[in-house]
C-alpha positions as CSV (number, residue, x, y, z in Angstrom):
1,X,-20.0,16.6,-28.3
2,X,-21.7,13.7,-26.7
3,X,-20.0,12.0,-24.0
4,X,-21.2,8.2,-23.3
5,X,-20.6,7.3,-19.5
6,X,-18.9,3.5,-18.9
7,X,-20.7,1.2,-17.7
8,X,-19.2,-0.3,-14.3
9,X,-19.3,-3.7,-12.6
10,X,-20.3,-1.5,-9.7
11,X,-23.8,-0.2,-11.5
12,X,-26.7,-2.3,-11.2
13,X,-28.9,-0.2,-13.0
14,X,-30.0,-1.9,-16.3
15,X,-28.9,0.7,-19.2
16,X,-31.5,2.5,-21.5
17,X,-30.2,0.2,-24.5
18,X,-30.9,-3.2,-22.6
19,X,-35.1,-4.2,-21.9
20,X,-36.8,-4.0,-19.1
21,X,-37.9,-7.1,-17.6
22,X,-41.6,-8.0,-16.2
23,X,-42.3,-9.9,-12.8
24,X,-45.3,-12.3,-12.5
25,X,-44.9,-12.0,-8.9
26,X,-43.1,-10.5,-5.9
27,X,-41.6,-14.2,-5.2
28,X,-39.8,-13.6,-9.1
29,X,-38.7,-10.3,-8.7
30,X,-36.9,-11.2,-4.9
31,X,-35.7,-14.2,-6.7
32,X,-34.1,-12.1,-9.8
33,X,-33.2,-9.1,-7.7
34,X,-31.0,-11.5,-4.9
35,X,-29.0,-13.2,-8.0
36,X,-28.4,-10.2,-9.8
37,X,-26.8,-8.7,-6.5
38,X,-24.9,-11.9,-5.9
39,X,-23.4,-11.9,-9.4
40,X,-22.7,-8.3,-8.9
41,X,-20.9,-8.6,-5.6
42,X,-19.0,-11.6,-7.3
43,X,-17.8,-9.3,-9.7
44,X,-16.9,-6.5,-7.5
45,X,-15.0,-9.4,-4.9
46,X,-12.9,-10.7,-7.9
47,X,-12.1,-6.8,-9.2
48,X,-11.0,-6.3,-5.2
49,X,-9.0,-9.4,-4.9
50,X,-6.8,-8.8,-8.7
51,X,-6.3,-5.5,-7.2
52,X,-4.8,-6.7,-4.0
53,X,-2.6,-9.6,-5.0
54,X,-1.8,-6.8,-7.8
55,X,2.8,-6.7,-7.4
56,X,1.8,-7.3,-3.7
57,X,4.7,-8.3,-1.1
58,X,4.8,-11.6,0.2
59,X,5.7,-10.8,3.7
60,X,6.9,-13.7,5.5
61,X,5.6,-15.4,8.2
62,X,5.8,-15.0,11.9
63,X,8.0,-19.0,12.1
64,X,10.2,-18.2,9.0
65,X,10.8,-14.6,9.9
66,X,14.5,-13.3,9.8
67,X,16.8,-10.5,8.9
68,X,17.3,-11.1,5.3
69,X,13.5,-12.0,4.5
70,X,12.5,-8.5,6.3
71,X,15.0,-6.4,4.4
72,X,14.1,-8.5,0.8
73,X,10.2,-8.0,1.4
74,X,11.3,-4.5,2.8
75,X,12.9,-4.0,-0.5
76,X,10.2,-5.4,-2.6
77,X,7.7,-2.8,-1.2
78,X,9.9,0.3,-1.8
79,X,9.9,-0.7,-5.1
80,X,6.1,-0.7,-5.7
81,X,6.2,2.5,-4.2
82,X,8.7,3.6,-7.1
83,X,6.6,2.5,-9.6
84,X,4.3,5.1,-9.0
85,X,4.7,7.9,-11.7
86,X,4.9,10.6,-8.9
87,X,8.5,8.8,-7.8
88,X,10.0,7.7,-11.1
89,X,13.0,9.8,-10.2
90,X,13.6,8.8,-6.3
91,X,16.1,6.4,-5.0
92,X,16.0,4.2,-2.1
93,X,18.1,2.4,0.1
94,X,17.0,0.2,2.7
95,X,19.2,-0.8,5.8
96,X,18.4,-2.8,8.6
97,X,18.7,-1.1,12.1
98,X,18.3,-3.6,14.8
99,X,16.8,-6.5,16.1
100,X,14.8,-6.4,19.9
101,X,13.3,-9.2,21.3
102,X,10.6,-8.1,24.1
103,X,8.7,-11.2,25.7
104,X,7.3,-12.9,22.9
105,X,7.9,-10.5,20.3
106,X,10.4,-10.0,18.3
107,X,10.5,-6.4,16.1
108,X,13.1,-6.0,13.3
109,X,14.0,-2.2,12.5
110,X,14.7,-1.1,8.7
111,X,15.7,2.3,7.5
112,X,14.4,3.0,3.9
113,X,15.9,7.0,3.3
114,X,14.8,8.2,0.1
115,X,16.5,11.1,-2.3
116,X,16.0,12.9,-5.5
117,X,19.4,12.8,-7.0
118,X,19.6,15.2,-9.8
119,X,22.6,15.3,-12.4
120,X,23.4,19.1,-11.2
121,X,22.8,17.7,-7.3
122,X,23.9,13.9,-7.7
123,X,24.3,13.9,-3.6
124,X,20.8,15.4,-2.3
125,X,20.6,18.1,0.3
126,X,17.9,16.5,1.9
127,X,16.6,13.4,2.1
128,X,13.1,11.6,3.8
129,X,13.5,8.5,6.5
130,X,11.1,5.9,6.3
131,X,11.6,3.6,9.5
132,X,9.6,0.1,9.0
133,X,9.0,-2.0,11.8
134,X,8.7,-5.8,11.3
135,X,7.1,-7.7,14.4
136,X,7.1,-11.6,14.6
137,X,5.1,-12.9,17.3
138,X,6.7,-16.3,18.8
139,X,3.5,-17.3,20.6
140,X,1.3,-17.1,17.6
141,X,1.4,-20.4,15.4
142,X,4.2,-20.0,12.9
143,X,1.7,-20.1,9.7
144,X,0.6,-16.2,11.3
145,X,1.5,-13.0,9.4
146,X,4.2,-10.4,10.6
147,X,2.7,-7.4,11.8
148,X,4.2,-4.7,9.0
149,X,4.0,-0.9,10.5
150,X,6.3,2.1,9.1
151,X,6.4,5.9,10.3
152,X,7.5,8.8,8.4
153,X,10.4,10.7,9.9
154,X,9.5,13.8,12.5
155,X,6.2,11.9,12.4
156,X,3.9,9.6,14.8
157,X,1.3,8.4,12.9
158,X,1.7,4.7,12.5
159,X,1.0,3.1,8.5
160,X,-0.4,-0.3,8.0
161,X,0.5,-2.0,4.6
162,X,-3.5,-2.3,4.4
163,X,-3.1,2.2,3.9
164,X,-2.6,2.8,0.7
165,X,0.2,4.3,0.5
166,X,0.3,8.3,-1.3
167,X,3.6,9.8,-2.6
168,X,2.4,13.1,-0.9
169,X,4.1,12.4,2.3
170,X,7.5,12.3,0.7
171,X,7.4,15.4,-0.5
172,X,5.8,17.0,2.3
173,X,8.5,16.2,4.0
174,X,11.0,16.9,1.3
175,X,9.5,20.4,0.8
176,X,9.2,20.8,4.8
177,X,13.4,20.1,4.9
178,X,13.9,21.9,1.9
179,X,12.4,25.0,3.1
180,X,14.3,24.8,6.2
181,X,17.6,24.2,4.5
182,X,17.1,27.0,3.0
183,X,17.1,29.2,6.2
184,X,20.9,28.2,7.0
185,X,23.9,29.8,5.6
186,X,27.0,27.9,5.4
C-alpha cells in the first residue's frame, strides 16, 4: 500500500513531480528564494487569520462594556466550547456573580458550571465551575479590548482566551469530584 503525503502550505520544498529550476546568478536565486517565502508566509498568515476569526467571540469593548454584553459574549464562548465533539453531551449555565469597581477598573464575575446530565442521572452528582473574569479599564480609550481571564474551580492557573482551550480539564476535574464522591456514604 502506498501512502502519498499532502502537500501543505507550510512545505516549501518543491515536490519530486514539479522541475527544478536553474539560477543564472546568486542575485536570481535571492530574488526567487525571498518571493517564494513571501508568498508562503502570505499563505500561512491568511490560514492563521480564517482560523482565528473562525466562530470567534466578539468581546466587547472596554467604553461599551456592561452586564448583559459580558454574560452574552460569556455565553457565546461556552458554546464554542460545546461544539467540541469531546462535550457534545455537557450543559452549561452561565450566571453573573458580581460587579467590583477597583480605581480604574472595573471586573465583572460570571459563573459558567458545567454537568453531564444523563437520562438515568438527569441532576448530576457533580458538576465543574468555570469562574470568568471580565475587566474593563476606564482609563484606556474606549475603542480598547476587555481583558477576558477564567480559572477552573480548586485551581490557580489563570486562562487567556488566546489558550486554546482543551476539554481535558473538565473532566479532570469531573473525574477528580467523582472519585471523591465516591468515598462518602450517605
Amino acid at each position: 500500500m502506498i501512502i502519498r503525503k499532502r502537500r501543505s502550505v507550510y512545505n516549501t520544498r518543491p515536490a519530486k513531480d514539479q522541475q527544478v529550476e536553474f539560477y543564472q546568478d546568486v542575485t536570481h536565486f535571492v530574488r526567487r528564494f525571498v518571493n517564494s517565502a513571501v508568498i508562503s508566509a502570505m499563505k500561512i498568515v491568511a490560514v492563521m487569520d480564517h482560523e482565528s476569526t473562525f466562530n470567534h467571540t466578539k468581546w466587547p469593548t472596554c467604553g461599551n462594556m456592561n452586564v448583559r454584553k459580558g454574560l452574552r459574549c460569556v455565553k457565546e464562548e461556552m458554546l464554542r466550547w460545546n461544539q467540541l465533539s469531546a462535550l457534545k453531551n455537557w450543559m452549561f449555565r452561565v450566571k453573573f456573580i458580581c460587579l467590583n469597581k477597583e480605581n480604574t477598573t472595573e471586573f465583572y464575575m460570571y459563573h459558567v458550571l458545567w454537568s453531564i446530565p444523563t437520562p438515568a442521572y438527569p441532576e448530576p452528582y457533580v458538576t465543574v465551575s468555570v469562574f470568568f473574569c471580565i475587566a474593563a479599564s476606564r482609563v484606556q480609550p474606549p475603542h480598547f479590548p476587555v481583558d477576558v481571564t477564567y480559572v477552573f474551580e480548586g485551581h490557580q492557573f489563570v486562562h487567556r482566551l488566546d489558550i486554546v482551550f482543551q476539554p481535558k480539564w473538565l473532566y479532570d476535574i469531573l473525574d477528580m469530584k467523582t472519585m471523591l464522591s465516591k468515598t462518602f456514604t450517605f
